[in-house]
NUMISE-963961 format. One record per residue (C-alpha): x, y, z; residue in three letters; residue number from 1. Coordinates in nm, 2 decimals. Example, Ala and Ser with C-alpha at 12.3 -4.5 7.8 and 13.67 -1.06 7.14 Angstrom:
BEGIN
<pt X="1.23" Y="-0.45" Z="0.78" r="ALA" k="1"/>
<pt X="1.37" Y="-0.11" Z="0.71" r="SER" k="2"/>
This chain:
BEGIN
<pt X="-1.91" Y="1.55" Z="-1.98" r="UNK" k="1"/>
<pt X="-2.09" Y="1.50" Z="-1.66" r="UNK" k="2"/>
<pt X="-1.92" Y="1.16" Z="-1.44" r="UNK" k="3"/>
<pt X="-2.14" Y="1.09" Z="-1.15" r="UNK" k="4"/>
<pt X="-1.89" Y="1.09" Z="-0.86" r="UNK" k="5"/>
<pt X="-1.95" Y="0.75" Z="-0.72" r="UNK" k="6"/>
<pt X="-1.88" Y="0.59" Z="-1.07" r="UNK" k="7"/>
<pt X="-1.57" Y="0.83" Z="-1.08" r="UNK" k="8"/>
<pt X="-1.44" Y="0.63" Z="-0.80" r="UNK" k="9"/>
<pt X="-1.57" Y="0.29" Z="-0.87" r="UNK" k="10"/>
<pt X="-1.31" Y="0.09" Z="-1.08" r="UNK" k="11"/>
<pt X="-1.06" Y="0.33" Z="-1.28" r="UNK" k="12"/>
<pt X="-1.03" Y="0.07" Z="-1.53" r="UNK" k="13"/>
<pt X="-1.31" Y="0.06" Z="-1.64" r="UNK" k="14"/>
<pt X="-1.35" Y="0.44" Z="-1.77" r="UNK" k="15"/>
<pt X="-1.35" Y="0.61" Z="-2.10" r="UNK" k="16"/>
<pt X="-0.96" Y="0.78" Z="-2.19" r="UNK" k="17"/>
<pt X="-1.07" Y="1.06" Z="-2.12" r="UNK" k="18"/>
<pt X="-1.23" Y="0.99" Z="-1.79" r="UNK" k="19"/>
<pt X="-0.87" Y="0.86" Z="-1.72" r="UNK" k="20"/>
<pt X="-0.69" Y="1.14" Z="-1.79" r="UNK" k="21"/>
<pt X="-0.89" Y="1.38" Z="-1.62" r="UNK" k="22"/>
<pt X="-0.82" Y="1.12" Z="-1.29" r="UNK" k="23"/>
<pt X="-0.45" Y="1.12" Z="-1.39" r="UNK" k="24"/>
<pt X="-0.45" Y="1.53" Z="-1.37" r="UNK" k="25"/>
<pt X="-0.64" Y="1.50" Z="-1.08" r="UNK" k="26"/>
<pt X="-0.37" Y="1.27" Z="-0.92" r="UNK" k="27"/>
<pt X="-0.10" Y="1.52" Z="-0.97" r="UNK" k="28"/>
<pt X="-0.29" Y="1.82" Z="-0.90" r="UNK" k="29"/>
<pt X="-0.37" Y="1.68" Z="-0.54" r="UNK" k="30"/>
<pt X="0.01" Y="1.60" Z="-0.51" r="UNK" k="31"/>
<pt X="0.11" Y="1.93" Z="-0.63" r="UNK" k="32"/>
<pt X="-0.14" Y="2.13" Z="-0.42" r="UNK" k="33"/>
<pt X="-0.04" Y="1.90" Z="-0.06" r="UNK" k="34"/>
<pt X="0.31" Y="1.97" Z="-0.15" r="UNK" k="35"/>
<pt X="0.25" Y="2.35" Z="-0.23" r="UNK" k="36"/>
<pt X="0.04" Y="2.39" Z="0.10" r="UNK" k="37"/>
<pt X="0.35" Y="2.24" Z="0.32" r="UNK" k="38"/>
<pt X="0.64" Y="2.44" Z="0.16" r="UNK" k="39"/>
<pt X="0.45" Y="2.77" Z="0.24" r="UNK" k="40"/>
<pt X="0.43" Y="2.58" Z="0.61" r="UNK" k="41"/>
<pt X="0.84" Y="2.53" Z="0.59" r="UNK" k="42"/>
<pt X="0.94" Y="2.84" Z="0.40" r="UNK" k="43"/>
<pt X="0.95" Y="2.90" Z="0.03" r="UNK" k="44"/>
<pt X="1.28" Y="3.03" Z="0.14" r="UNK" k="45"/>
<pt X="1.39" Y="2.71" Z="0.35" r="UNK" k="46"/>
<pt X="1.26" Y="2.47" Z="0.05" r="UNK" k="47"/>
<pt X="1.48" Y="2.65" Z="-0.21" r="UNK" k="48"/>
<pt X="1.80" Y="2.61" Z="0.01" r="UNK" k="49"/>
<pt X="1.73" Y="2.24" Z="0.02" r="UNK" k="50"/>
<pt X="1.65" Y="2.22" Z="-0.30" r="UNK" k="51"/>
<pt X="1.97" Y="2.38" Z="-0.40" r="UNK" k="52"/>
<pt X="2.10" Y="2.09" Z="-0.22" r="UNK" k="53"/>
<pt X="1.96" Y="1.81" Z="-0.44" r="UNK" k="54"/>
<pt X="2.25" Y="1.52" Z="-0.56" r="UNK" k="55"/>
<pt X="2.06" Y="1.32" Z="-0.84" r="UNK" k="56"/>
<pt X="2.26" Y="1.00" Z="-0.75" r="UNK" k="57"/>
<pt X="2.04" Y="0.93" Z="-0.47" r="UNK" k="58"/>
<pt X="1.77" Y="0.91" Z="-0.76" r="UNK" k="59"/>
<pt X="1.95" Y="0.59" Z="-0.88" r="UNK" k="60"/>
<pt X="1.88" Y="0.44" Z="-0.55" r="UNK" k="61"/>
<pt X="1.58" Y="0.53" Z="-0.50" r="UNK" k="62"/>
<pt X="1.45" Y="0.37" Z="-0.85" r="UNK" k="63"/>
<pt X="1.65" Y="0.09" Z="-0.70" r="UNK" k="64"/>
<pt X="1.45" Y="0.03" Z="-0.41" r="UNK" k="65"/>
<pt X="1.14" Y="0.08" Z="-0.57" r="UNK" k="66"/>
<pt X="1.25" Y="-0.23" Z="-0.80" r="UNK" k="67"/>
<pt X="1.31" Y="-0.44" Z="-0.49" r="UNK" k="68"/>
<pt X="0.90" Y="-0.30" Z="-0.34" r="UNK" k="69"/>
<pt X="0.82" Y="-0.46" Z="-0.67" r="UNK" k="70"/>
<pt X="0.98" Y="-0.79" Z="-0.61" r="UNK" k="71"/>
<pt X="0.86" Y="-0.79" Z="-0.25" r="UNK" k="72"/>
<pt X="0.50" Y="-0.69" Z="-0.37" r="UNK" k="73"/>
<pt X="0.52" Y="-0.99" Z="-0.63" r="UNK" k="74"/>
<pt X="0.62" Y="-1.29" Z="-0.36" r="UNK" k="75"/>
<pt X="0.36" Y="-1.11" Z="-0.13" r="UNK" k="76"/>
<pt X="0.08" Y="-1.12" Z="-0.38" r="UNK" k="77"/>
<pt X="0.14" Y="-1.50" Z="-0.47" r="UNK" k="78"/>
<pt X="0.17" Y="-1.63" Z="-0.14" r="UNK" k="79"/>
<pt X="-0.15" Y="-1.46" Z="0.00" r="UNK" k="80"/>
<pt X="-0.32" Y="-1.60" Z="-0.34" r="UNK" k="81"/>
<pt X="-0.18" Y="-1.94" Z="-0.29" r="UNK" k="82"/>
<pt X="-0.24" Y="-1.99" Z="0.10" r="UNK" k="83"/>
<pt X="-0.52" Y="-2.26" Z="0.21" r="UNK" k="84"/>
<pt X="-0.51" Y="-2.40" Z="-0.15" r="UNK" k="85"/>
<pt X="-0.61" Y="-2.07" Z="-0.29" r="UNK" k="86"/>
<pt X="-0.63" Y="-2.10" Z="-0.70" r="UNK" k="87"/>
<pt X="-0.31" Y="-2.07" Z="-0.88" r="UNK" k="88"/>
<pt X="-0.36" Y="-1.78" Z="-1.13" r="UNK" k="89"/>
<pt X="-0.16" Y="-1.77" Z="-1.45" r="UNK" k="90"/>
<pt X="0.16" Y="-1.54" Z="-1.45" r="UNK" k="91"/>
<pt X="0.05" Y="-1.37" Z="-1.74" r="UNK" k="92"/>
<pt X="-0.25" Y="-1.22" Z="-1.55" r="UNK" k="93"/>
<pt X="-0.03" Y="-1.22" Z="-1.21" r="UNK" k="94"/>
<pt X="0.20" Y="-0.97" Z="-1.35" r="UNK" k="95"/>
<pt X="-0.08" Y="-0.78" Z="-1.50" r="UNK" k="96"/>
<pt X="-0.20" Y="-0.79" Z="-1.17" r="UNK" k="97"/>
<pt X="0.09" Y="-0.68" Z="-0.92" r="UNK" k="98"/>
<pt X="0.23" Y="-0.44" Z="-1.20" r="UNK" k="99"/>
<pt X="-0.13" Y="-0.27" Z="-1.18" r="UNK" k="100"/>
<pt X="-0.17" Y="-0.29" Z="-0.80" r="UNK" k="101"/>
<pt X="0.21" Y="-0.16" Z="-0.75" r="UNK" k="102"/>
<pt X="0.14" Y="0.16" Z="-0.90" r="UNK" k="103"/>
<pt X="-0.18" Y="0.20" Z="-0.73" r="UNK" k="104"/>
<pt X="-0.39" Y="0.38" Z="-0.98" r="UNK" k="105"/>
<pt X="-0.62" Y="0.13" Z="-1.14" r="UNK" k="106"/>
<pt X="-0.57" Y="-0.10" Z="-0.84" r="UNK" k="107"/>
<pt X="-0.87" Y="0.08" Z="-0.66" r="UNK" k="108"/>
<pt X="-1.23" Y="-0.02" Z="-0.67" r="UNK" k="109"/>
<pt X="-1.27" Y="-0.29" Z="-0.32" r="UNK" k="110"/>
<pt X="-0.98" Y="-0.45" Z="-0.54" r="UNK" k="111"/>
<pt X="-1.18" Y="-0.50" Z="-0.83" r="UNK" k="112"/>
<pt X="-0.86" Y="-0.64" Z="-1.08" r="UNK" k="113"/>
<pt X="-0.73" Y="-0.89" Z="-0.82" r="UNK" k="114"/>
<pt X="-1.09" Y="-1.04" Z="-0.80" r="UNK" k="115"/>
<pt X="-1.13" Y="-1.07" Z="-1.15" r="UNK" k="116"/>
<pt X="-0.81" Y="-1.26" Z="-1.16" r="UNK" k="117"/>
<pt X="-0.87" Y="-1.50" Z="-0.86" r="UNK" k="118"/>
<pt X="-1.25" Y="-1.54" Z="-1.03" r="UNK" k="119"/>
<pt X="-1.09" Y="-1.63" Z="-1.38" r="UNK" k="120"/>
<pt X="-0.87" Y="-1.91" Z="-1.20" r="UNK" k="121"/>
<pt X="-1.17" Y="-2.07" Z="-1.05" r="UNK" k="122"/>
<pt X="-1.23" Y="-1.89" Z="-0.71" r="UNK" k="123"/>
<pt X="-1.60" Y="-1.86" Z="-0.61" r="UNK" k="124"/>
<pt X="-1.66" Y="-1.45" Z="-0.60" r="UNK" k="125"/>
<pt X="-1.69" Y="-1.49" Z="-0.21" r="UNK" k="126"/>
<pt X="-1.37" Y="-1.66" Z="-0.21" r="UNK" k="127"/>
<pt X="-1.24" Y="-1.42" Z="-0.40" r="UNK" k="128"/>
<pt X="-1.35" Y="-1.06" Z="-0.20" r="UNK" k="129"/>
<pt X="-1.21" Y="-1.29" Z="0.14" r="UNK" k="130"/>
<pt X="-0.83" Y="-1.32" Z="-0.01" r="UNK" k="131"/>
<pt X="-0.86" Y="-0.96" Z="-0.20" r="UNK" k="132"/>
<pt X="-0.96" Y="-0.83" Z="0.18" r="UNK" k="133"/>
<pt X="-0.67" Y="-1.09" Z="0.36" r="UNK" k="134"/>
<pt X="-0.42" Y="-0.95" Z="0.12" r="UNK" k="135"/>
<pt X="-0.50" Y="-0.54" Z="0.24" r="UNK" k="136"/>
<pt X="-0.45" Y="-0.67" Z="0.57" r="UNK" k="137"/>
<pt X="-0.14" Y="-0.82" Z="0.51" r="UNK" k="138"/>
<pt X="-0.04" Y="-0.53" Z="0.41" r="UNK" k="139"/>
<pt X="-0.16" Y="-0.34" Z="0.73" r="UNK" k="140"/>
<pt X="-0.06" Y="-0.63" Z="0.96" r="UNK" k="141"/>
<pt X="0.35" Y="-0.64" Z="0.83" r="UNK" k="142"/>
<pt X="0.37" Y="-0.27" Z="0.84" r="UNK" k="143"/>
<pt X="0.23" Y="-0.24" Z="1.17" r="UNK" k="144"/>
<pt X="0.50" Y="-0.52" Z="1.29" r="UNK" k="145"/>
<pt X="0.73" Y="-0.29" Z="1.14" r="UNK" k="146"/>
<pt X="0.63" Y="0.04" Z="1.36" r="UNK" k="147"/>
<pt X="0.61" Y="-0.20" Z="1.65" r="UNK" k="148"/>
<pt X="0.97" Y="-0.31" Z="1.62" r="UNK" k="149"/>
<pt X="1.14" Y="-0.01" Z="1.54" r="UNK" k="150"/>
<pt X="0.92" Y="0.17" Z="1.85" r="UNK" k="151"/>
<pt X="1.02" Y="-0.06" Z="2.09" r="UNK" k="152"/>
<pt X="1.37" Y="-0.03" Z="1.97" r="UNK" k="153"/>
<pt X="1.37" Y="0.36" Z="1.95" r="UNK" k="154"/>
<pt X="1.24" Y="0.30" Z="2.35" r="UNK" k="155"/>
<pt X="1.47" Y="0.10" Z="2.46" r="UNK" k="156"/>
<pt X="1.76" Y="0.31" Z="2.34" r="UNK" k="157"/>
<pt X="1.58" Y="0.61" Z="2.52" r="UNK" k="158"/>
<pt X="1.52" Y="0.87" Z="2.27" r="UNK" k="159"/>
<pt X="1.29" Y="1.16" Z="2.25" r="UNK" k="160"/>
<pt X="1.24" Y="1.15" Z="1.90" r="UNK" k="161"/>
<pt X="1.02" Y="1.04" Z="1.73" r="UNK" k="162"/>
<pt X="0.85" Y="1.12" Z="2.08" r="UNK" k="163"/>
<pt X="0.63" Y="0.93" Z="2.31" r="UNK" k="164"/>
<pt X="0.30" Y="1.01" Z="2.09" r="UNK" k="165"/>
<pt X="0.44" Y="0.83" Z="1.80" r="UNK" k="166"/>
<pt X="0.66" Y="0.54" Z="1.93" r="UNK" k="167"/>
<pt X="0.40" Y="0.41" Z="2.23" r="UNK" k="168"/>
<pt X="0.07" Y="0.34" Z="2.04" r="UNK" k="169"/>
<pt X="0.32" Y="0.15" Z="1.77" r="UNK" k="170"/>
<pt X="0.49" Y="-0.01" Z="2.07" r="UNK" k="171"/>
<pt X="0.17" Y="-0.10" Z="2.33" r="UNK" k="172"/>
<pt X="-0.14" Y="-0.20" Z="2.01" r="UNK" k="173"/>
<pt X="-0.04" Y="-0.42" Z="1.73" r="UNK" k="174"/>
<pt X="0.03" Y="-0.72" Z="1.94" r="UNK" k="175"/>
<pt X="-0.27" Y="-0.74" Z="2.13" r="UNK" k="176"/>
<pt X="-0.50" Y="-0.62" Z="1.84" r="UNK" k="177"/>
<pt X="-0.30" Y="-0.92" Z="1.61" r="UNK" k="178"/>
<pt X="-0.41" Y="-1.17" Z="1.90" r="UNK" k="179"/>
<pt X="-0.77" Y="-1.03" Z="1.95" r="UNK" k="180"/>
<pt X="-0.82" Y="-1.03" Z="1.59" r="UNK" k="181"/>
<pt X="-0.72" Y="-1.38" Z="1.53" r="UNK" k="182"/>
<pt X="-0.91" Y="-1.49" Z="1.85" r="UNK" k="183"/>
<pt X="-1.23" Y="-1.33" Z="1.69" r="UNK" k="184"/>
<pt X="-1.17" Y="-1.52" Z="1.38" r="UNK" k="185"/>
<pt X="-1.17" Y="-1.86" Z="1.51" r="UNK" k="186"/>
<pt X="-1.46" Y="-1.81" Z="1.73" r="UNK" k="187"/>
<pt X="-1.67" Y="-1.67" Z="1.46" r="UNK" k="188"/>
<pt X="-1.57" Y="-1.71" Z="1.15" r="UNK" k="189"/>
<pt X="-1.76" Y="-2.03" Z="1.09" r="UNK" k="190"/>
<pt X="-2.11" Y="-1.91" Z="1.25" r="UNK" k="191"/>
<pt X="-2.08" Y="-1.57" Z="1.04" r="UNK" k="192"/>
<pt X="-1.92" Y="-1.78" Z="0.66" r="UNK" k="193"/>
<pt X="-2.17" Y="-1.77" Z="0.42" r="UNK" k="194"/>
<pt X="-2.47" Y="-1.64" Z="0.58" r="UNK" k="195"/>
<pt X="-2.69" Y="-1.33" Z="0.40" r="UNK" k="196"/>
<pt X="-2.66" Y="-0.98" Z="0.48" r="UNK" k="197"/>
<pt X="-2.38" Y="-0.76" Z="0.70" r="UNK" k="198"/>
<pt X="-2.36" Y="-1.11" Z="0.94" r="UNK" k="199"/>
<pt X="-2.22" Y="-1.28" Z="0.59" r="UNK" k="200"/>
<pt X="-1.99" Y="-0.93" Z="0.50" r="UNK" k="201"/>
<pt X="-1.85" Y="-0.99" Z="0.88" r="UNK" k="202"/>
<pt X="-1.82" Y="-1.37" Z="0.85" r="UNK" k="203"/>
<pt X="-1.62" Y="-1.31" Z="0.47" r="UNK" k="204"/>
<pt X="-1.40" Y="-1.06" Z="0.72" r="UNK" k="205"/>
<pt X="-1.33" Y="-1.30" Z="0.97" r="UNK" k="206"/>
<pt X="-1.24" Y="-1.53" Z="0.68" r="UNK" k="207"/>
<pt X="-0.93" Y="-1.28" Z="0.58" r="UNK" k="208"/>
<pt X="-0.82" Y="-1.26" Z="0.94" r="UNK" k="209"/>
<pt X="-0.82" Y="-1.68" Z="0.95" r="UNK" k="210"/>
<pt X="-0.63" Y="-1.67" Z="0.66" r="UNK" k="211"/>
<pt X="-0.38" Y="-1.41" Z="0.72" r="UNK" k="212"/>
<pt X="-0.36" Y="-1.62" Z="1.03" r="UNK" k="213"/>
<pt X="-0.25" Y="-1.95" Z="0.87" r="UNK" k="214"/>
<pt X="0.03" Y="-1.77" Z="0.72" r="UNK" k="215"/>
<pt X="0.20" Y="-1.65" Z="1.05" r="UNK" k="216"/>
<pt X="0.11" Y="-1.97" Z="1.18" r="UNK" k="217"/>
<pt X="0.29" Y="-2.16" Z="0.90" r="UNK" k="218"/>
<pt X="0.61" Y="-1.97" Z="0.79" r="UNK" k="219"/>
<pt X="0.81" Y="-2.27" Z="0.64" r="UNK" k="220"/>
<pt X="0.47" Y="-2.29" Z="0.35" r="UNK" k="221"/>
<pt X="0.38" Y="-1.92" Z="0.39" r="UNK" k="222"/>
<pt X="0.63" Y="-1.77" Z="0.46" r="UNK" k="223"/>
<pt X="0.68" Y="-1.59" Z="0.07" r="UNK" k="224"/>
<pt X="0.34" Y="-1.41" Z="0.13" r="UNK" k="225"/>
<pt X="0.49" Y="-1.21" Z="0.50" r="UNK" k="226"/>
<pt X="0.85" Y="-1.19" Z="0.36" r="UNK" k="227"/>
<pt X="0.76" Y="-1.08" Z="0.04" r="UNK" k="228"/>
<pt X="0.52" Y="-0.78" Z="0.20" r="UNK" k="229"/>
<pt X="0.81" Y="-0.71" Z="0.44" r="UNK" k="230"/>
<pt X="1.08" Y="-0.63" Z="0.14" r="UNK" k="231"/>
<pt X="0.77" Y="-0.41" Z="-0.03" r="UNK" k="232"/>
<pt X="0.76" Y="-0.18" Z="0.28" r="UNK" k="233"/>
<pt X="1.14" Y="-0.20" Z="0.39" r="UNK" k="234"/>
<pt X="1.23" Y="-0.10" Z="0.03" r="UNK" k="235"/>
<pt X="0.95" Y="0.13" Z="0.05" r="UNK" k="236"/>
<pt X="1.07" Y="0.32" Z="0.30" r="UNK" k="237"/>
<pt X="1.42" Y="0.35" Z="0.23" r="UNK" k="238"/>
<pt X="1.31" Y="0.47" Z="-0.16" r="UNK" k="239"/>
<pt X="1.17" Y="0.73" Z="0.13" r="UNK" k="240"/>
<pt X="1.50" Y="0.73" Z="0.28" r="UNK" k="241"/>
<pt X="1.68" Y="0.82" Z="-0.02" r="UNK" k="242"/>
<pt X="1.42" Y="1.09" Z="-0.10" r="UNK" k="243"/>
<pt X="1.52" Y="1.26" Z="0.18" r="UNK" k="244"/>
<pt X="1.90" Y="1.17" Z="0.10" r="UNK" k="245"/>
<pt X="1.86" Y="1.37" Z="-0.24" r="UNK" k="246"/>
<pt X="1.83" Y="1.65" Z="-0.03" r="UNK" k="247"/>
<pt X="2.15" Y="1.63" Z="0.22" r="UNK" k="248"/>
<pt X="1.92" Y="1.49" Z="0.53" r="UNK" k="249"/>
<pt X="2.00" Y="1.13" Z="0.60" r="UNK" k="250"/>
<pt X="1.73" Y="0.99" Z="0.84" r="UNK" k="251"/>
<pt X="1.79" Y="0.76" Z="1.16" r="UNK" k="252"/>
<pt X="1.61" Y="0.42" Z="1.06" r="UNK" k="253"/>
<pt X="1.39" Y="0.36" Z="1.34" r="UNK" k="254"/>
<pt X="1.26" Y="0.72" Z="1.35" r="UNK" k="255"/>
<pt X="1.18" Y="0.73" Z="0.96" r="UNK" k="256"/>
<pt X="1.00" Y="0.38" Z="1.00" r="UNK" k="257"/>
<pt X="0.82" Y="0.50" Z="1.24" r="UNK" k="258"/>
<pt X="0.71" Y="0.82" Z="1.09" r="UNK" k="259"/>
<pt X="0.65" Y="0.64" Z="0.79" r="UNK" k="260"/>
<pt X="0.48" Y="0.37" Z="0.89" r="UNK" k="261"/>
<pt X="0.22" Y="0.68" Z="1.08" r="UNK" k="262"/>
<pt X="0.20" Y="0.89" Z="0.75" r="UNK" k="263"/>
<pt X="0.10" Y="0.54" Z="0.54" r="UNK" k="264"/>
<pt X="-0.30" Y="0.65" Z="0.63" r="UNK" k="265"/>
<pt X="-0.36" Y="0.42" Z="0.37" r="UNK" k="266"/>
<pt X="-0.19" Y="0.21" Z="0.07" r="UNK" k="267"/>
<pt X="-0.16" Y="0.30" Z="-0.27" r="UNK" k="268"/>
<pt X="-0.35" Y="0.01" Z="-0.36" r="UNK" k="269"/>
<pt X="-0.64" Y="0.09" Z="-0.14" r="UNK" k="270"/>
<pt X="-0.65" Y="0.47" Z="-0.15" r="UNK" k="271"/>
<pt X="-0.84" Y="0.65" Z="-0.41" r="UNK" k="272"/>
<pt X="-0.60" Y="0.79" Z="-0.68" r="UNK" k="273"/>
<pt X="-0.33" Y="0.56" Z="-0.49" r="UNK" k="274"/>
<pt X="-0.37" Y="0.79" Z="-0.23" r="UNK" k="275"/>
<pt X="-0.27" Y="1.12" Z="-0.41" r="UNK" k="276"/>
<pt X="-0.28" Y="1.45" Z="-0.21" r="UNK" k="277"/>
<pt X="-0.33" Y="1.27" Z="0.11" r="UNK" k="278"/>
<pt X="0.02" Y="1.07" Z="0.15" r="UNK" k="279"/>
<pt X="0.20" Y="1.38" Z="0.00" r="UNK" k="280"/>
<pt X="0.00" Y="1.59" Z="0.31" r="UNK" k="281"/>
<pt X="0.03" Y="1.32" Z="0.59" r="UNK" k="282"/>
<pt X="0.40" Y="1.18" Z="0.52" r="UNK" k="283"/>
<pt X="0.60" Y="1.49" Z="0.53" r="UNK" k="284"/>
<pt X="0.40" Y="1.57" Z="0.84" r="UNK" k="285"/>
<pt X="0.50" Y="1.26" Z="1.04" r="UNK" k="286"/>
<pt X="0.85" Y="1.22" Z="0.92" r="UNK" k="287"/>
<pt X="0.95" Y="1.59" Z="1.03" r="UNK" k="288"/>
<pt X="0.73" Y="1.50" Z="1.39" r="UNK" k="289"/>
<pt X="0.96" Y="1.19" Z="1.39" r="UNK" k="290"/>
<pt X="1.28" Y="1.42" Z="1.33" r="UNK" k="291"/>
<pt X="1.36" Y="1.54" Z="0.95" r="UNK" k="292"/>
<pt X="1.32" Y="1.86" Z="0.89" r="UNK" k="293"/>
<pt X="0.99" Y="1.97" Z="0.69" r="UNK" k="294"/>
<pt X="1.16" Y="2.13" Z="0.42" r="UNK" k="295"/>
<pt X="1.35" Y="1.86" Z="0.37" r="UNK" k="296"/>
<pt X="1.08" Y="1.55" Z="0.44" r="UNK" k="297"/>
<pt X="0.82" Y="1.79" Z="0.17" r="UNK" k="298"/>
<pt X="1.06" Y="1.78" Z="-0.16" r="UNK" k="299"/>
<pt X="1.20" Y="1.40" Z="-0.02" r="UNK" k="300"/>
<pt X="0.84" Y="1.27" Z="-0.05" r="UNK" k="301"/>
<pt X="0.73" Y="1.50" Z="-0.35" r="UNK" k="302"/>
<pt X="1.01" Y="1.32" Z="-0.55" r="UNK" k="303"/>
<pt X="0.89" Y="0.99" Z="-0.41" r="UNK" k="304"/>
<pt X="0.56" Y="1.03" Z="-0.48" r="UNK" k="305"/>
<pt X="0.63" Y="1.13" Z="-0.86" r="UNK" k="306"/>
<pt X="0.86" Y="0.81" Z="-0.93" r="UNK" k="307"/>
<pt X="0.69" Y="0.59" Z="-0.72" r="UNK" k="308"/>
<pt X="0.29" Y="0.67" Z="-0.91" r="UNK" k="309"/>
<pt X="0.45" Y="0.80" Z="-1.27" r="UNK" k="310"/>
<pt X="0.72" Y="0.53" Z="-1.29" r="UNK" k="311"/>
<pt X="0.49" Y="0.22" Z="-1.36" r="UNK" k="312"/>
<pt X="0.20" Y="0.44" Z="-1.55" r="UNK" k="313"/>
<pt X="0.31" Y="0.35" Z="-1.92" r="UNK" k="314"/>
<pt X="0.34" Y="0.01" Z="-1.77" r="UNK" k="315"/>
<pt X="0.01" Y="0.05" Z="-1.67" r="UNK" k="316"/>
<pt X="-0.15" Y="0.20" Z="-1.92" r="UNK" k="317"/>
<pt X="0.00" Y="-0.05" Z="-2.12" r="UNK" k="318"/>
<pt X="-0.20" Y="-0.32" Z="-1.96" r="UNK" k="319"/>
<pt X="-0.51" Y="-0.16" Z="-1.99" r="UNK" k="320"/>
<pt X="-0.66" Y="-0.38" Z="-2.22" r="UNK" k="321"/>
<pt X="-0.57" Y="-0.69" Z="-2.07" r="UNK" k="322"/>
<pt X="-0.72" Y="-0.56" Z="-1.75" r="UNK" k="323"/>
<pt X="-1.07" Y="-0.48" Z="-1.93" r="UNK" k="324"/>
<pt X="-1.02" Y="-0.81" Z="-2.07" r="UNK" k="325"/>
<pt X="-1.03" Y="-0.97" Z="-1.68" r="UNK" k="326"/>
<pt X="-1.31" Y="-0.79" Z="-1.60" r="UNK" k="327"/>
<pt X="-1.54" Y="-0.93" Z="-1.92" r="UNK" k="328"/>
<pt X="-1.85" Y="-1.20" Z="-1.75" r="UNK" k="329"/>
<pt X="-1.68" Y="-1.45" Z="-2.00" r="UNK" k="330"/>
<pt X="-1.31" Y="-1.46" Z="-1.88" r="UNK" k="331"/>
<pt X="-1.40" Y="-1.47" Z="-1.47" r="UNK" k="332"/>
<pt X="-1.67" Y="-1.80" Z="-1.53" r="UNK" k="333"/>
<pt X="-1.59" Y="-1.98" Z="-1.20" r="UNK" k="334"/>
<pt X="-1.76" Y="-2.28" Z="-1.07" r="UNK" k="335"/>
<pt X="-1.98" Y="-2.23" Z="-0.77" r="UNK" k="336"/>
C-alpha cells in the first residue's frame, strides 16, 4: 500500500487501521532508535548499571503526575476555549478532545480535532484556526515563563549548572519577546483580521497573540486557562523527575526545568507522532547538559516517553470514532 507522505502526516484520524498502525510502529520505532543511538553515546555498560538500579515505586508517581498534566491540560484547554466569549463546547466532545490532544497522537494535523470541535459549537472556521493557534502558544508562552523563572533563580544562586548557555537566553528573551508580541498584536491585528491571502494568515496570528493576551491581562476570569497549562507542564516535568528517580538520580528542580523546558522542541500535541524520536533524542541531551547524568536522563525519559504516549492509546483508540464523527461536514455546520 502506497501513502503519499503528505497525507501520512495530514490528520492521523482520519486514516485506514492499518495506516494507523503502521504510524503507531513508527512512533515507537523512532523512540527506540533515539534511545538506542544515546545509550551507545553513555555506555551500553553505564546504562546497564543504572538500569540495575531501577525501584518501580517511582513508576507509581510518575503515573501520578501524568494524572495531574491531565487535569492541568483540561482547565487549560477550557479556559483558552472560553476566553473573549469563545463557544462553550459540550463536555462530551471536550473530553474527547483533551483525552486525544493529551496523548499527542491523533492531536496533529494544524489541530485539526480541536477545530472540528470549536466549529461544531458554533465558531466560524477562522475563529476556530485563531483559538486552535492561541492555545499552542499558551502552551509555548507558560513553559517559557517557566525556564525564565527557574533561570533567573538558578542565577541568582550562582551556579554553573545548568551553565550560562542554557540559563541566560531563558533568563534575558521571554519577557521582552512576551511584550513585543503583544505590542505587535494590538497594532496590527485589526488592519491584518480578515483580509485574503498570507496578510489574513498573519492578521488570524495576531488574533491568537490578542487573545492569549486577554488572559494574562485578566487572571481573576482567565486565570483557569494559564493555571491549568502551568499544572500540565509542572506535573510534566516532575513525571520527568521521577523518571529519572526510577533510576537512583534525583534532579535539582531548577536545573531539570530548565533542561526540560530546552529539550521540549516541540509539544506532543503539535509534533508529528507527538513528537516521537525527536523528544526521546533532544531531552536526554539537555537534561544531562543541565546536570543528570546521560545514562541516567536516556532510560528516565525512555520510560517517560512510553507511559506518557502508550498510557492514553486505548483511551484513544477508543475515541476514534467519535473523533471521525467531529470531523463529518454535517456535525461542524457553523453559522458564518
Amino acid at each position: 500500500m502506497r501513502v503519499p507522505l503528505a497525507q501520512l502526516f495530514a490528520d492521523y484520524s482520519q486514516r485506514r487501521g492499518s495506516v494507523l498502525a503502521m504510524l503507531l510502529g513508527l512512533a515507537a520505532l523512532l523512540d527506540l532508535a533515539a534511545v538506542t543511538g544515546l545509550a551507545y553515546v553513555a555506555g551500553f555498560s553505564e546504562v546497564r548499571a543504572v538500569l540495575a538500579q531501577f525501584d518501580w515505586v517511582w513508576l507509581l508517581a510518575l503515573i501520578a503526575a501524568l494524572g495531574f498534566s491531565f487535569a492541568g491540560y483540561y482547565y487549560a484547554y477550557d479556559g483558552m476555549f472560553a476566553v473573549a466569549g469563545g463557544p462553550k463546547i459540550p463536555n462530551a466532545q471536550m473530553r474527547t478532545v483533551v483525552t486525544v490532544g493529551f496523548g499527542g497522537f491523533l492531536a496533529h494535523g494544524s489541530g485539526a480535532l480541536d477545530r472540528y470541535a470549536l466549529e461544531g459549537a458554533g465558531a466560524g472556521k477562522l475563529e476556530a484556526r485563531t483559538r486552535v493557534s492561541g492555545l499552542a502558544g499558551l502552551e509555548y508562552g507558560v513553559l517559557s515563563l517557566g525556564g525564565t523563572v527557574t533561570a533567573i533563580a538558578v542565577l541568582a544562586t550562582g551556579r554553573s549548572v545548568p551553565p550560562l548557555d542554557f540559563t541566560l537566553p531563558w533568563a534575558i528573551i521571554p519577557v521582552p519577546g512576551f511584550a513585543l508580541a503583544f505590542w505587535l498584536a494590538e497594532r496590527y491585528r485589526g488592519r491584518l483580521w480578515l483580509r485574503a491571502g498570507w496578510r489574513g494568515s498573519v492578521g488570524s496570528f495576531l488574533e491568537s497573540i490578542h487573545l492569549i493576551r486577554v488572559i494574562f491581562a485578566h487572571p481573576r476570569r482567565s486565570g483557569l486557562a494559564v493555571g491549568g497549562m502551568a499544572m500540565f507542564w509542572a506535573a510534566d516535568a516532575f513525571a520527568v523527575w521521577a523518571g529519572m528517580a526510577a533510576f537512583g538520580f534525583q534532579m535539582d528542580a531548577a536545573s531539570l526545568f530548565v533542561g526540560f523546558a530546552t529539550g521540549m522542541v516541540f509539544t506532543r500535541r503539535s509534533g508529528p507522532l507527538a513528537g516521537a524520536g525527536v523528544l526521546a533524542l533532544c531531552l536526554p541531551v539537555t537534561l544531562w547538559h543541565s546536570g543528570a547524568p546521560l545514562a541516567v536522563a536516556v532510560v528516565g525519559i525512555f520510560v517517560y516517553r512510553m507511559l506518557v504516549l502508550w498510557l492514553p492509546m486505548p483511551a484513544t483508540l477508543a475515541l476514534l470514532p467519535e473523533v471521525r464523527r467531529m470531523a463529518r461536514p454535517s456535525v461542524r455546520q457553523s453559522p458564518p
